[in-house]
Phi, psi and omega in degrees: 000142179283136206275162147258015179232008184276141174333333197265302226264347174254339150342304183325290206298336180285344193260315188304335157303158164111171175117259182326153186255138160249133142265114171264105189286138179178204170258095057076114183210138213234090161264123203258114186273123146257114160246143182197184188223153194291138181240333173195209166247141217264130171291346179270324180181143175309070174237164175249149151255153164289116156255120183274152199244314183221180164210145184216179215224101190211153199290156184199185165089239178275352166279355176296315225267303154351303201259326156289003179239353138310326181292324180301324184110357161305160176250147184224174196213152202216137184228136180164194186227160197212173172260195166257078172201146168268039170273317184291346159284317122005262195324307138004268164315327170276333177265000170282311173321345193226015118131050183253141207267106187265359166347314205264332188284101189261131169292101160245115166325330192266343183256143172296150143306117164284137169207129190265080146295113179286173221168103204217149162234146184216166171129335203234342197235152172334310191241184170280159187242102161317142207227316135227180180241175183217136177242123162264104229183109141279094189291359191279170215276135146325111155356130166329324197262294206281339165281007165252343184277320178318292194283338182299312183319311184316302202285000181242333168328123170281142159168180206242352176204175171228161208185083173283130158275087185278117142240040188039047186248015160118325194294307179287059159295170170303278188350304216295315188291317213281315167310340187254020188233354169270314203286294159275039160229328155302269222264351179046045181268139194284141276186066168228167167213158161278307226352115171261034160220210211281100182255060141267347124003310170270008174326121160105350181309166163303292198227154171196108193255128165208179214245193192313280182339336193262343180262332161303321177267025148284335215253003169079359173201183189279188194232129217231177194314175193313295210284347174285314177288328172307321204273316169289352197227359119333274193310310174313307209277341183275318196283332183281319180069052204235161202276327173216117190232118200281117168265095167297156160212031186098219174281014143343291210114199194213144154267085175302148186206126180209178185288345192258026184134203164232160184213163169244130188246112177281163181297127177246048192201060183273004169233159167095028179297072169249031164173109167311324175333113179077320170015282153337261189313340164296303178321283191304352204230337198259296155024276185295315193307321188266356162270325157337289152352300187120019199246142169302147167331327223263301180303316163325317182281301172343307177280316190317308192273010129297323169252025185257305179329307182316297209296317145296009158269340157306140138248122184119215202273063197246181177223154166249136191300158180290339166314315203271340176269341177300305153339317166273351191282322184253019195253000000 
């Protein structure tokens, strides 16, 4: 019988993704690169300047989770918000480019498009180097009216899961959360999120992934040896009341807490780390894709932390193909 969690058996579960519809819900993000290479030290203050050579534009924030689970072969529909700018149009426009359904993406007037301009030199290092970041950004809660076009996408969206991005930038109100848990008990549809803010916000959820640091200030203390994380991160998931709850922890691995126990799932990537960047979201996005799928939490995670390894070996906001993960599965 095929082990399932052995290399043959999650190849099955990795061939067996796409297909499935996600709605990813979220913060909507614009990263903007100015790239250049250094020519001297700035006679006004001790900085180096750049002569820039291009800039490029490539989507970021709740849309990474999105876009791995497109690389994957999901049809995915994506909800959040943008400005009347043209950056928000940008953004628009880049996730129609990789065949993602912007139907769902609401235009608010009264709010900016976030956009994370980088400042980058590159020219001297193996990878590019940041040198600062600049954020155009509104964090306030969305508007009554623009949190009601928000949840009408939830409640009439087709699809086969929900996929929250929280980055706390104003979209994933209560309201908005309260719609897609109204969504999953009507329709019995699967459920996860990523979050960096409070996640008892998401009681009941399906899946509920964050990473050590976010769980540790849930839980008021550090996450201490095995039989202490086991124990503690049991009890979070009872409390959460969620069917799986995922710890990322680095070169670690993840910590699983699920309804058959706890498992520890190792890192299948502890060298060559060179930009952490999407990481998170990969877990989480490869995750759904593999329960969808029909693979257990265990196997989901497995594959997950195989393709969370490709991607950090990338730089910036990248995703892995379904070749590269099959390719780490065996290597």
């Amino acid at each position: 019988m095929l082990d399932p969690t052995s290399s043959a058996g999650l190849l099955d579960l990795l061939n067996r993704i796409g297909g499935s519809r996600v709605l990813v819900v979220g913060d909507l993000y614009l990263d903007r690169y100015i790239f250049g290479h250094p020519s001297r030290v700035s006679r006004e203050a001790p900085i180096m300047v750049l002569t820039e050579d291009r800039q490029e534009d490539r989507l970021g924030g709740g849309t990474a989770p999105a876009l791995a689970l497109a690389r994957l072969g999901c049809e995915v529909a994506i909800c959040g918000v943008v400005g009347d700018d043209p950056e928000g149009q940008r953004v628009r426009t880049l996730l129609s480019d990789v065949g993602i359904d912007t139907d769902g993406v609401i235009i608010d007037p009264t709010r900016p498009t976030t956009v994370k301009t980088r400042v980058v030199a590159e020219g001297f290092f193996l990878f590019p180097q940041q040198v600062v970041r600049i954020d155009r950004q509104d964090r306030s809660p969305v508007s009554p009216a623009v949190e009601g076009s928000l949840r009408a996408v939830v409640e009439s969206s087709r699809c086969d899961a929900m996929l929250v991005s929280d980055y706390r930038s104003g979209v994933v109100t209560t309201s908005l959360v309260a719609g897609i848990a109204d969504r999953q008990g009507r329709d019995n549809i699967l459920t996860t999120v990523d979050s960096q803010g409070d996640l008892f916000r998401f009681t009941g959820f399906g899946l509920v992934k964050c990473n050590q640091g976010e769980a540790e200030q849930t839980l008021g203390h550090s996450l201490g040896d095995r039989a202490s994380r086991a124990a503690d991160l049991a009890a979070l998931r009872h409390q959460l009341g969620c069917r799986t709850l995922v710890v990322t922890r680095g070169g670690d691995g993840a910590s699983l807490a699920g309804e058959d126990g706890y498992r520890e799932i190792p890192a299948a990537n502890r060298s060559e780390v060179f930009d952490v960047t999407g990481a998170g979201d990969t877990v989480v996005a490869v995750m759904t894709a593999a329960l969808l799928a029909g693979g257990t939490p265990e196997q989901a995670s497995h594959l997950a932390q195989a393709a969370a390894g490709v991607v950090v070996r990338k730089w910036s906001n990248a995703q892995a193909s379904r070749a590269e993960i099959a390719a780490a599965l065996v290597d």
